[in-house]
N, C-alpha and C positions, 0 to 999 in steps of 0.2 A: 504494500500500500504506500501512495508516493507519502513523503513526511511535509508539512505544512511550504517549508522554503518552497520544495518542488510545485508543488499546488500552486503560488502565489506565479512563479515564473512563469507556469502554464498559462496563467490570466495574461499575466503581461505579454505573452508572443499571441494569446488571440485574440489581445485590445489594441497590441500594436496598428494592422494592417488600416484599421477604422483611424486609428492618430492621422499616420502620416498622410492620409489620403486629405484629412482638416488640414496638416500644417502645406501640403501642398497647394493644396485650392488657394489659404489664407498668403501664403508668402508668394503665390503668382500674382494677384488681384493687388498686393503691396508691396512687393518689391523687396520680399525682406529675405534674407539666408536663413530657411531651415535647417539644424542642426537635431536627431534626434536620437535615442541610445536607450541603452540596459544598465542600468548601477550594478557592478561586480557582487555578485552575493555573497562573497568576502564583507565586506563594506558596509550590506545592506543588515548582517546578520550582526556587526559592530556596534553597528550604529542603534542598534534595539536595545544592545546590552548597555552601549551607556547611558540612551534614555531610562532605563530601568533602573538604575545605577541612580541616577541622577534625581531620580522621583518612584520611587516604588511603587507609592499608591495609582500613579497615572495608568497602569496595566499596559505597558505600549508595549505591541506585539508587530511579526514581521506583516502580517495584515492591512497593518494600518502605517506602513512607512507608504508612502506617496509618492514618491519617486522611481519605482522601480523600472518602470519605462517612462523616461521622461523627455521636456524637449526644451529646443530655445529658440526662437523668432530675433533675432536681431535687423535694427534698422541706423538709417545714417545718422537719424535726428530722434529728436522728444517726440515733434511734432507728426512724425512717418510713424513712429512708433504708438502713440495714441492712437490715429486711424487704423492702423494695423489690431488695436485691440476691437476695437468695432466695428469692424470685419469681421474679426474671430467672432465675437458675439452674436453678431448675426445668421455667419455661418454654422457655428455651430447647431442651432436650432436646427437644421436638418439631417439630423444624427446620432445616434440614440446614447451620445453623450449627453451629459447634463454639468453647467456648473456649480461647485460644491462651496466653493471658496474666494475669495479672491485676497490681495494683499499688496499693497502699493505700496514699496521701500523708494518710491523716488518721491511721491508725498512727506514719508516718513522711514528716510533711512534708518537701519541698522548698521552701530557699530561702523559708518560709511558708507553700508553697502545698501545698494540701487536697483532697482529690478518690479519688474509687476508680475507677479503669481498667480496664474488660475488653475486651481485644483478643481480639475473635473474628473463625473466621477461615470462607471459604464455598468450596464446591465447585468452584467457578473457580479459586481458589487465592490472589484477593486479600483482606485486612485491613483489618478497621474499629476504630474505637473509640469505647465508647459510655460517657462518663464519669456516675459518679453524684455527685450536690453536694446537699450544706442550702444553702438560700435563701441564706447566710451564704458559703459557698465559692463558690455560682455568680454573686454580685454581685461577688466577691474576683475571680474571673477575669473580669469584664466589666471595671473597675476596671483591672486591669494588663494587660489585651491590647495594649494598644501595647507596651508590654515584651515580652510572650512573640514580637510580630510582629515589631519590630526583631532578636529569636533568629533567626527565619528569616532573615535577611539575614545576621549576624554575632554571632561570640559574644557572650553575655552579657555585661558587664564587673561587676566588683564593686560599682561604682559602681549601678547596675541593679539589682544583685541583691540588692543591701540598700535600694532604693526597693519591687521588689517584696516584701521581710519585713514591711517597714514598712505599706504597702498592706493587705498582707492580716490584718496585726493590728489596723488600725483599721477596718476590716470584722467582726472578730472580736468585736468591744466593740459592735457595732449590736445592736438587736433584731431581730426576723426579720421583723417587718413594717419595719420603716426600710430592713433590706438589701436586700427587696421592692421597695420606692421606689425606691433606687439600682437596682436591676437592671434594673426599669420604664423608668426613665428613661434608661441607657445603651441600654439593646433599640432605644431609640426613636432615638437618634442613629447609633448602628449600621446601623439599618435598609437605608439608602441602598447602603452597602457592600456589605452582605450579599447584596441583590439583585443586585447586578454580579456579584459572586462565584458566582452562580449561573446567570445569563446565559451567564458566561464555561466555565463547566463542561459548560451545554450544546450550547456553539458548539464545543467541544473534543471532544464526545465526535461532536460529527457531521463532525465531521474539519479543521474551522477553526481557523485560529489563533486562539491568547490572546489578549487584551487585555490 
């Protein structure tokens, strides 16, 4: 009988095809670079245990991690990027996703960090999230992923979290073509990772262990 991780991956590769087919439509109609992925079940299985760690009583199980297929819409501006949400909103309505959540950090940054969150949710009953960034936020989160990844393992420390303010305000001061470059070039050292991480999503959803 597959054990709970394998179940949730399974969701996630037969809510994928229904995403990208949104984040397609949305990022033609706007202009924007779809990016979408598998969080490593390494990672995603980390990441429970320090919620749990962090707050017993919360019950946070790998069910309710949100990310597990997730995605990013990046666009040149603010301004490309708002219409880009309202597109998404729109389109969405013809698709048996629904949105669950939303969360605007460029209203009201954290810790620096910039981004619009819509946690939507699909008829199987699992949750994605598919963030929207200016060229400028989504260099900002290439930039500090080692921070948000060490999150996954243990809290934050202040120490961290004023490395990531500091981060994301000298991203902030780029142009949108320089944060392009940055982004360019971390996508490209990334890369290697990101493939494992996806490998490993596959071999989990067909019933193998992690890596």
């Amino acid at each position: 009988m597959p054990n709970k991780l394998t179940i949730v991956y399974r969701k996630a590769f037969q809510n994928k095809p229904e995403l990208d087919s949104l984040l397609t439509k949305v990022s033609q109609a706007t202009h924007a670079k779809a990016i979408s992925n598998l969080k490593n079940p390494k990672t995603a299985t980390e990441k429970v245990k320090t919620k749990q760690e962090e707050d017993p009583k919360r019950n946070y199980t790998i069910e309710k991690v949100n990310d597990i297929a997730r995605a990013r819409l990046v666009y040149g501006s603010l301004n490309e990027m708002r219409n880009g949400i309202k597109v998404f909103g729109k389109d969405i309505k013809g698709t048996d996703m629904k949105i669950a959540k939303v969360d605007d950090y460029f209203a009201h940054p954290e810790d620096g960090y910039k981004g619009y969150h819509v946690d939507v949710s699909f008829p199987n009953g699992q949750h994605s999230e598919i963030q929207f960034h200016t060229v400028n936020s989504y260099a900002a989160t290439l930039v500090t992923h080692p921070l948000h990844e060490k999150a996954d393992h243990e809290e934050m420390t202040q120490e961290d979290k004023q490395k990531n303010i500091n981060a994301n305000k000298q991203i902030d001061k780029l142009n949108p073509n320089q944060a392009a470059a940055v982004a360019m070039m971390l996508e490209a050292k990334n890369a290697p990772q990101s493939q494992l991480a996806q490998v490993a999503a596959l071999k989990q959803a067909a019933g193998g262990q992690q890596q």
